[in-house]
Residue, then its C-alpha position, 0 to 999 in steps of 0.5 A: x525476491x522472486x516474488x517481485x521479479x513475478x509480480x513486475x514480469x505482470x508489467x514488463x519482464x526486465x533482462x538479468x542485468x536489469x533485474x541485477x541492478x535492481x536487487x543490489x539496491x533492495x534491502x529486505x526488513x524484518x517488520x514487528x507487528x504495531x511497527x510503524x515504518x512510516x511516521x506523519x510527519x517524516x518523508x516517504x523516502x521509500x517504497x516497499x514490497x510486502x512480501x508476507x504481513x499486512x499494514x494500515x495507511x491511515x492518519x491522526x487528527x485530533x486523536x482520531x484514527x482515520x484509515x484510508x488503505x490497507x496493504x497485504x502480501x504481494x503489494x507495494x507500500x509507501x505514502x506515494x504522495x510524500x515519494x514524489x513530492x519530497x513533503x512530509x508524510x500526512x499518514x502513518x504506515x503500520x504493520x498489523x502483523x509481523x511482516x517482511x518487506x522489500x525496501x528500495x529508496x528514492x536515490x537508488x530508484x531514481x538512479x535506477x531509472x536513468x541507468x535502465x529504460x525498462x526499469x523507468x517504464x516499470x515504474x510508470x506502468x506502477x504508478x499507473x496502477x495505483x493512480x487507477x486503485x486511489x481514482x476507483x476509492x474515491x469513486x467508491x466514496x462520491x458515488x455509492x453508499x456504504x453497504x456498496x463500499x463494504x461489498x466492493x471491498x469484500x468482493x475484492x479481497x475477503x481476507x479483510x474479513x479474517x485478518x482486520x479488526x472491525x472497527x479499522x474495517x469500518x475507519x476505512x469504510x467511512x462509517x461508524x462500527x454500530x454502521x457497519x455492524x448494521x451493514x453487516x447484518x444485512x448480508 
């Protein structure tokens, strides 16, 4: 749990009381790997923080894997989309490695937000911070080429390298393995 009262002290320090209020509503999981905690097709009710593991944000169409995020240790997870809107999931949400997590759902959350004005600016600051991480993907996809993509995403987080087979490392980039492979071997 500390773990995630230093990571929202990076946004705004909540007092005991807040930060009381809060960890009654959080539930700690346990995750197998291959485990999915999110399905297409269900309602993302919740948000999680990783505290250790690793997950893929991705979707099926027609038999076909697309990956569109990853999620590590020190991360929020959710198909935030499907929190705010009430819609079903469009994604799955896959462990790819045991992994412990710190659930809270939508109820409690909103709950939460009405009851502690720093606990609502918490959220905000949050959702502004994903907002910049999905605008600077899309950027990645309208304005540089994959070798760009793939050395931006190196720069940002090499453990992609060590801990995520290659074809998913590819699925997310939007190239084909033997494209990646290729990529690869120009570094």
């Amino acid at each position: 749990m500390e773990t995630i009262r230093l990571y929202f002290d990076k946004f705004i320090k909540l007092n005991d009381s807040e930060w009381a209020d809060f960890e009654k509503c959080i539930v700690k999981a346990n995750i197998a790997k291959n485990e999915q905690i999110l399905k297409q097709g269900e309602h993302a009710n919740f948000i999680a923080f990783i505290q250790e593991g690793s997950f893929r944000f991705f979707y099926d169409k027609e038999g076909e894997v697309k990956i569109t995020a990853f999620f590590f240790k020190g991360d929020f997870v959710s198909n935030y989309r499907s929190f705010l809107t009430g819609k079903s999931s469009d994604h799955f949400i896959e462990a790819m490695q045991e992994a412990v997590i710190y659930k809270i759902n939508l109820q409690e959350l909103k709950s939460l937000y009405d009851k502690h004005k720093n606990i609502e600016r918490l959220g905000r600051l949050i959702a502004e911070n994903l907002y910049l991480s999905v605008a600077n993907r899309l950027d990645s996809f309208l304005f540089q080429t994959p070798a760009e993509r793939y050395k931006g995403l190196i720069e940002r987080n090499s453990r992609l390298l060590q801990d995520i087979p290659q074809y998913m490392i590819a699925s997310y980039l939007g190239v084909k393995p033997e494209t990646l492979s290729r990529i690869r071997k120009r570094k």
